[in-house]
C-alpha positions as CSV (number, residue, x, y, z in Angstrom):
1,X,19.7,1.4,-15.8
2,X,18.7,-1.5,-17.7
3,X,15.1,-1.9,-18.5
4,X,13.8,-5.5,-17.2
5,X,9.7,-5.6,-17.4
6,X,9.8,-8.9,-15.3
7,X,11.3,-6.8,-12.3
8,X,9.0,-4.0,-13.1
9,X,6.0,-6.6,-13.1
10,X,7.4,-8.8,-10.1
11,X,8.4,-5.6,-8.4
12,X,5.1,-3.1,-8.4
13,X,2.3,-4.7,-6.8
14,X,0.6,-1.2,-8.6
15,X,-0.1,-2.4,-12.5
16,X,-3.4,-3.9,-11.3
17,X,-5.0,-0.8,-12.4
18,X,-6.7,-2.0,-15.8
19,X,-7.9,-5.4,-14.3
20,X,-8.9,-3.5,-10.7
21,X,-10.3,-0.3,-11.6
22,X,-12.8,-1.3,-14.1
23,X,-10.9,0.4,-17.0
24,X,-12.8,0.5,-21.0
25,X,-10.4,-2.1,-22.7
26,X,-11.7,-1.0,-26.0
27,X,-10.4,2.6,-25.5
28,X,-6.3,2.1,-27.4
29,X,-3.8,2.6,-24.8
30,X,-1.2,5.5,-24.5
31,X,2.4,4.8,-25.3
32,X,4.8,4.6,-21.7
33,X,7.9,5.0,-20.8
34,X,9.6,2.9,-18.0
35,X,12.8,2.8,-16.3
36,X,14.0,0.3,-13.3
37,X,16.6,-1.5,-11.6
38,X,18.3,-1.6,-8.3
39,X,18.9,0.6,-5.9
40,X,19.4,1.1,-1.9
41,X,20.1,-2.9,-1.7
42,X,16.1,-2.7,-3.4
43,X,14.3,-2.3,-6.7
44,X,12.5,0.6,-8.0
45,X,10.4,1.5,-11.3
46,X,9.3,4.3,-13.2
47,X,6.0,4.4,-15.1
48,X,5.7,7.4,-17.4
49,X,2.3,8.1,-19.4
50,X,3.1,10.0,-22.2
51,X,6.1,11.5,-23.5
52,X,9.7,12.6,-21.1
53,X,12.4,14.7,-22.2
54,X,14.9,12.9,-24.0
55,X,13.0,10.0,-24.0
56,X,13.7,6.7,-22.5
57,X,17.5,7.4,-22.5
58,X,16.9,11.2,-20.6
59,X,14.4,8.8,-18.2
60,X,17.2,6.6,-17.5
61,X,19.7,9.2,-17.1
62,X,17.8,11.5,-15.3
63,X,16.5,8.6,-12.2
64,X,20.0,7.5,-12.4
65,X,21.5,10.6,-11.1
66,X,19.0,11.0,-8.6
67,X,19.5,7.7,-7.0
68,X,23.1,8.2,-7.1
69,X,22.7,11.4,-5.1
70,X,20.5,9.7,-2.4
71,X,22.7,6.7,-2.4
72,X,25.9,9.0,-1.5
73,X,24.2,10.6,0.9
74,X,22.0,8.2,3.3
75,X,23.2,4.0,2.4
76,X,24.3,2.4,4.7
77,X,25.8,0.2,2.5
78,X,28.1,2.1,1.0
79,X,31.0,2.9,3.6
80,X,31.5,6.2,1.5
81,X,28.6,7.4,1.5
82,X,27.8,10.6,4.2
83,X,25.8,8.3,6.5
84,X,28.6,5.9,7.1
85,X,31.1,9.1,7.3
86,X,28.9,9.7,10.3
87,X,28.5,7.2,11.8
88,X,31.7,5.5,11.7
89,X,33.1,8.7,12.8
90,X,33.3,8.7,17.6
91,X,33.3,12.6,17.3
92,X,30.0,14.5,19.2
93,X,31.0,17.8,17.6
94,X,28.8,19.0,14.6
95,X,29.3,16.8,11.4
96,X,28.1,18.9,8.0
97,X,25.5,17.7,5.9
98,X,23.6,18.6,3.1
99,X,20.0,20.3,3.5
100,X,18.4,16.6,1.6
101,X,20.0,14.7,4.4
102,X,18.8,17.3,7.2
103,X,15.4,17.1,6.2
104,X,14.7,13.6,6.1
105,X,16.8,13.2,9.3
106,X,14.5,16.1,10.7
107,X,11.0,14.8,9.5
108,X,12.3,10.9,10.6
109,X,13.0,12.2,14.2
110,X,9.4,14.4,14.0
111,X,7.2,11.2,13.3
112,X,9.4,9.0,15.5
113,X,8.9,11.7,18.1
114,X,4.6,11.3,17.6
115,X,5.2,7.4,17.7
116,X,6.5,7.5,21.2
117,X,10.2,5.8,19.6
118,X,8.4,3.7,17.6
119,X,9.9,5.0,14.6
120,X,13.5,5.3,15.4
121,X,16.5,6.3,13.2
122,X,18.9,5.3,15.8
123,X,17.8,1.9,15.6
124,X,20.8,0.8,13.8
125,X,22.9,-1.1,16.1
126,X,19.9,-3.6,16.7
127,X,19.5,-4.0,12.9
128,X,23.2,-4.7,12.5
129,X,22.8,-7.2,16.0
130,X,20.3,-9.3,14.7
131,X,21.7,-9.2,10.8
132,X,19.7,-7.3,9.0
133,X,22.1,-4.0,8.2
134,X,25.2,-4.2,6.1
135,X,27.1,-6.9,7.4
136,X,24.9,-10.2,7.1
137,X,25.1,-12.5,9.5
138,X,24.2,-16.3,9.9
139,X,21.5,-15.8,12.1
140,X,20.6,-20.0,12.2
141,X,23.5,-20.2,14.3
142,X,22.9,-17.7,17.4
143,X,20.2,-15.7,18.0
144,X,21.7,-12.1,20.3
145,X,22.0,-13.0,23.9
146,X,19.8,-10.7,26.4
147,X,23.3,-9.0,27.5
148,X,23.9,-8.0,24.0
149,X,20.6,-6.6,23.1
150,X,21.2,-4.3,26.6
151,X,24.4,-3.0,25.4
152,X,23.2,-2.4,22.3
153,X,19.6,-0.7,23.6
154,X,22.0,1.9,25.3
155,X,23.6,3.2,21.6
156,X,19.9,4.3,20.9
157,X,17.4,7.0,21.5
158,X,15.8,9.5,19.1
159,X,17.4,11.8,22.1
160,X,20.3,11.6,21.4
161,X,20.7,12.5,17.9
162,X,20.7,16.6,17.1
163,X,20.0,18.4,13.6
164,X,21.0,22.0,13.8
165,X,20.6,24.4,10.4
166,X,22.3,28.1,10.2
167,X,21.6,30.1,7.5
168,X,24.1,28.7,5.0
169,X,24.8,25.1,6.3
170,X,22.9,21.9,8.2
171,X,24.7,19.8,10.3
172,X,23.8,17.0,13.0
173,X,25.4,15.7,16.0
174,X,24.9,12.5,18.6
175,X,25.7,13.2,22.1
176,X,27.5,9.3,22.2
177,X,29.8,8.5,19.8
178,X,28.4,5.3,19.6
179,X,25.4,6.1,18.1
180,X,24.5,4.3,14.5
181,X,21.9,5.8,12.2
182,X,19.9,3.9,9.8
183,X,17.6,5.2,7.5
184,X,16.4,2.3,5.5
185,X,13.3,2.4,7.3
186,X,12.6,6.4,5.2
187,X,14.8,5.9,2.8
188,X,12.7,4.0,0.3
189,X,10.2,6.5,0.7
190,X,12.3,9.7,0.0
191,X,13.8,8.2,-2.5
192,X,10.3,7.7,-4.5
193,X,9.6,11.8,-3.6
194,X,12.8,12.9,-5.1
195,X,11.6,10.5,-8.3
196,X,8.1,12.1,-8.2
197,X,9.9,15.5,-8.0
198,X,12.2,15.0,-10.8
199,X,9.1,14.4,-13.2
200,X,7.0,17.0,-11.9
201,X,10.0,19.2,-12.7
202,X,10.6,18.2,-16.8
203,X,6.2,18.8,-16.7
204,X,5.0,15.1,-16.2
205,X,1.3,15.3,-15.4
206,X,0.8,10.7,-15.5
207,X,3.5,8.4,-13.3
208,X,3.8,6.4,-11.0
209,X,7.2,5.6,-9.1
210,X,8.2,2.9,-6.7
211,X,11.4,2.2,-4.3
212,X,10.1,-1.1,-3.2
213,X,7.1,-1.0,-1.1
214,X,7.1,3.2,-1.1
215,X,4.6,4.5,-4.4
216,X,4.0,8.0,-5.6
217,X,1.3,8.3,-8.4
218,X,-0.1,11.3,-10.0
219,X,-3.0,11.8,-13.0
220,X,-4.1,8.6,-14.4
221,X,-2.9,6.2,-16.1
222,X,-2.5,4.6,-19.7
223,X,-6.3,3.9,-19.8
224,X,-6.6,7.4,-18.4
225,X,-8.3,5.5,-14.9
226,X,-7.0,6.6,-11.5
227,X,-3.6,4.6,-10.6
228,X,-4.6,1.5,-8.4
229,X,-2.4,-0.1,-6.2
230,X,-2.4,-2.9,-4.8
231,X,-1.7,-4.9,-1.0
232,X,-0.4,-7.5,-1.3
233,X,-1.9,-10.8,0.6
234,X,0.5,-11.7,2.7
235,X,-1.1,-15.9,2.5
236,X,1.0,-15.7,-0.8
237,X,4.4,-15.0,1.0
238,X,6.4,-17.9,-0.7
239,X,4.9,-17.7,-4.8
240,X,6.9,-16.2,-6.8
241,X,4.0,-14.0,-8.0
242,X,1.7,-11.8,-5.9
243,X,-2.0,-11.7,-4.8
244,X,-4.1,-9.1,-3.9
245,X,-6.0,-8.6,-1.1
246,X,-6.8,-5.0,-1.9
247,X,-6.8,-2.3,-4.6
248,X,-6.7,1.2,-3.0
249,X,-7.0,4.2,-5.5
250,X,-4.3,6.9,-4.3
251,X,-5.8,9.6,-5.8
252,X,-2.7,11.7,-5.9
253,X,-1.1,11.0,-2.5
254,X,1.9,8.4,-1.5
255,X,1.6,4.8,-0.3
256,X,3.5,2.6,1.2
257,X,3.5,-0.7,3.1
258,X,5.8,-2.0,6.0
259,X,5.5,-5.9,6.5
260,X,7.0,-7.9,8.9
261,X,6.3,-11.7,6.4
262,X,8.8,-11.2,3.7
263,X,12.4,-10.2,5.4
264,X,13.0,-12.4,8.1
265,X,15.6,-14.7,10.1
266,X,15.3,-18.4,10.9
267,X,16.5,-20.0,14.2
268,X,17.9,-23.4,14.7
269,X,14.6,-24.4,16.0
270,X,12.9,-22.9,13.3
271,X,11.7,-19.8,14.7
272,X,11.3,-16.7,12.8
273,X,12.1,-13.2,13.3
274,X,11.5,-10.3,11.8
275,X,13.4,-7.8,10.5
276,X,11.0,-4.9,12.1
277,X,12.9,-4.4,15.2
278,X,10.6,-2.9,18.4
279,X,13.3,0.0,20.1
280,X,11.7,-0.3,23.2
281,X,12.8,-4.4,23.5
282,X,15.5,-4.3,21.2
283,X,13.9,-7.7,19.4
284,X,12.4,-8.4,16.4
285,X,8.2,-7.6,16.9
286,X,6.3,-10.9,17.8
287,X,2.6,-10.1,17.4
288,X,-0.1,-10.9,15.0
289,X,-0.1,-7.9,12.7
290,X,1.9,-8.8,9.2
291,X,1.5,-5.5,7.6
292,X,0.4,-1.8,7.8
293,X,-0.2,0.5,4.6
294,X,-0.3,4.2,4.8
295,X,-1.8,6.7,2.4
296,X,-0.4,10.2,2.9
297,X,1.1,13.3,1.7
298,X,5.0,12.3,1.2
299,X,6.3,9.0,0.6
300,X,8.9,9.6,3.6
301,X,6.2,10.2,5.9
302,X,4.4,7.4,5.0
303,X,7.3,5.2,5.0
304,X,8.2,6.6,8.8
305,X,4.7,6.1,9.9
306,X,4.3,3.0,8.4
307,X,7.2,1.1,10.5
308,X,6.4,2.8,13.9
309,X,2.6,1.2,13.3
310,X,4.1,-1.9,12.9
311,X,6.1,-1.7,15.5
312,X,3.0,-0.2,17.6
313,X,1.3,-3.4,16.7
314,X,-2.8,-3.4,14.3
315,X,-4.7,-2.2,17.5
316,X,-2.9,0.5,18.8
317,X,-1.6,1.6,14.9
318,X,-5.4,1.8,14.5
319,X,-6.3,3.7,17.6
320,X,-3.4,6.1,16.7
321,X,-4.8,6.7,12.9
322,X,-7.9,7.4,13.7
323,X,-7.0,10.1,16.5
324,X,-5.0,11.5,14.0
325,X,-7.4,11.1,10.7
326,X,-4.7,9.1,9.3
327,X,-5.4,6.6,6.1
328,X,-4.0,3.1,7.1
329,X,-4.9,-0.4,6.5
330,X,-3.8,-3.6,8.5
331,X,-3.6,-7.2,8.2
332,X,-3.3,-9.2,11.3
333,X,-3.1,-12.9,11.7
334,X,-6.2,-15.1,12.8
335,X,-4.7,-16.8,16.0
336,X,-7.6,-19.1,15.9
337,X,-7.6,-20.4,11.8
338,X,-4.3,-18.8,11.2
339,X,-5.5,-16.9,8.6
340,X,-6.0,-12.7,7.7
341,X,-8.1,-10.6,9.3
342,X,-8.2,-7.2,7.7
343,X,-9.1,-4.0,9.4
344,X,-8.9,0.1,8.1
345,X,-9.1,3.3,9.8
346,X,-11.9,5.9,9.1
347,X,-9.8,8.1,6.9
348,X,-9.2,5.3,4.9
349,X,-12.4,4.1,2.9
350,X,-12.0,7.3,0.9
351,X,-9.3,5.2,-1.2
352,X,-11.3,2.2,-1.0
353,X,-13.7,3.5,-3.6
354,X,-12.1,2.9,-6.8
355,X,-14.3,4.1,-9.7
């Protein structure tokens, strides 16, 4: 992995901690460590307070392998990989997997469960319809016909994918042969917990790690100040840079952000469409809400909750997080001016207060 500070700075919407949190810019700074590059078709980074075994080359090494693992076992984009195995494969009998892969399978069919289908692993052969999954397509030329999106509406359902665990093995099974699973929705997510694990293994108490929008933080960092991240305001879409309309002190837990103004298609007429596809029409969501963050235990559930929220739409995801004491924050379109409106659940203004 090749170390590349404009990625890391263009990349983490997170090193706003000295400016945001108020830090004493007298007290000398400690030394980091970093590591980032691509992965998962994305970016990710690795801030390190302090020292890591082996240094920046054990850093490097280390996240590499880990990424590696993940990628083999859940891209879509690599037709190697187990995921593709699966899902290229029309068999309905039980297909072996590793525990990693059952449990985010298991956890993404959990939330999606809670979110009505909101959140829906199966989603895949609507992401691959309208061009978003492997296999890019031109969208400017055709947008999917009604017919299509029906055909492809019936290869989905979070009922009709099946993880089953004995005592020595996990495998999962889909009762139609048809059925296409994408985790790119969850994947970001785990793949920032399996990062956080691997330094809480070799004993690092200060980092912070991010697979695109999907952060996990723990301690404090260089200034010793809480880790500050920041969302991003989405009136800055097309800068190369990035604004904030936010900071929001993790204190320890996982954050991540789905957004519908980033990734998108463009019709003939000049249309747009997102790449946050609703199950339960089969298109690309069309309301006012352009992002949701979540603040919660794992990066993977936050990263599954986050998408079914934006699917569900600012009012409803807020309704549902506040029944649920869930930390979100949303930023929905003025119909009116055409600018933000912002709006937080309860649980939320806890990570609002950043010391």
């Amino acid at each position: 992995m090749k170390k590349n500070n404009f990625i890391k700075n263009i990349l983490l919407t997170a090193i706003f901690s000295t400016a945001l949190a108020g830090c004493d810019f007298a007290s000398a700074p400690k030394d980091e460590i970093h590591a980032d590059g691509k992965t998962m078709g994305t970016f990710f980074s690795i801030t390190v307070v302090g020292d890591y075994p082996g240094g920046q080359k054990g850093l490097d090494k280390d996240a590499d392998e880990v990424l590696r693992k993940i990628n083999k076992e859940i891209s879509t984009f690599d037709k190697d990989s187990l995921l593709s195995k699966f899902n290229n494969s029309k068999s309905t009998a039980q297909f072996r997997i590793t525990q990693d892969m059952a449990d985010i399978l298991i956890e993404s069919l959990r939330v999606g469960n809670d979110l009505d289908g909101a959140t829906d692993i199966t989603v895949g052969p609507l992401v691959n319809l309208w061009g978003f999954g492997p296999k890019k397509v031109e969208q400017q030329d055709r947008i999917p016909t009604d017919e299509e999106i029906s055909a492809a509406r019936a290869n989905i359902g979070l009922d009709k994918l099946h993880v089953e665990i004995s005592k020595n093995a996990a495998y999962v099974r889909k009762d139609n042969p048809d059925i296409y699973v994408d985790l790119s929705t969850v994947g970001e997510g785990y793949g920032a917990d399996k990062l956080a694990e691997l330094l809480d293994r070799k004993g690092v108490q200060n980092y912070m790690v991010s697979v695109a929008g999907a952060i996990r933080t723990k301690g404090v960092n260089n200034r010793g100040k809480d880790w500050v991240i920041a969302i991003e305001d989405p009136s800055n879409e097309h800068a190369v840079g990035r604004n904030v309309i936010v900071p929001v002190c993790t204190k320890g837990q996982a954050i991540s952000t789905a957004g519908s103004y980033r990734n998108y298609i463009s019709s003939k007429d000049g249309k747009t469409f997102s790449h946050i596809i609703d199950p339960a029409t089969g298109k690309p969501v069309d309301h006012k809400t352009v992002s949701v963050t979540v603040v919660g235990p794992t990066a993977l559930w936050t990263d599954a909750v986050d998408t079914g929220l934006m699917v569900k739409g600012g009012e409803e995801a807020l309704r549902y997080a506040n029944e649920r004491n869930i930390a979100i924050y949303v930023v929905t379109r003025n119909a009116k001016d055409d600018g933000f409106e912002t709006h937080y659940s309860r649980a939320m203004h806890r990570y609002l207060e950043c010391e």
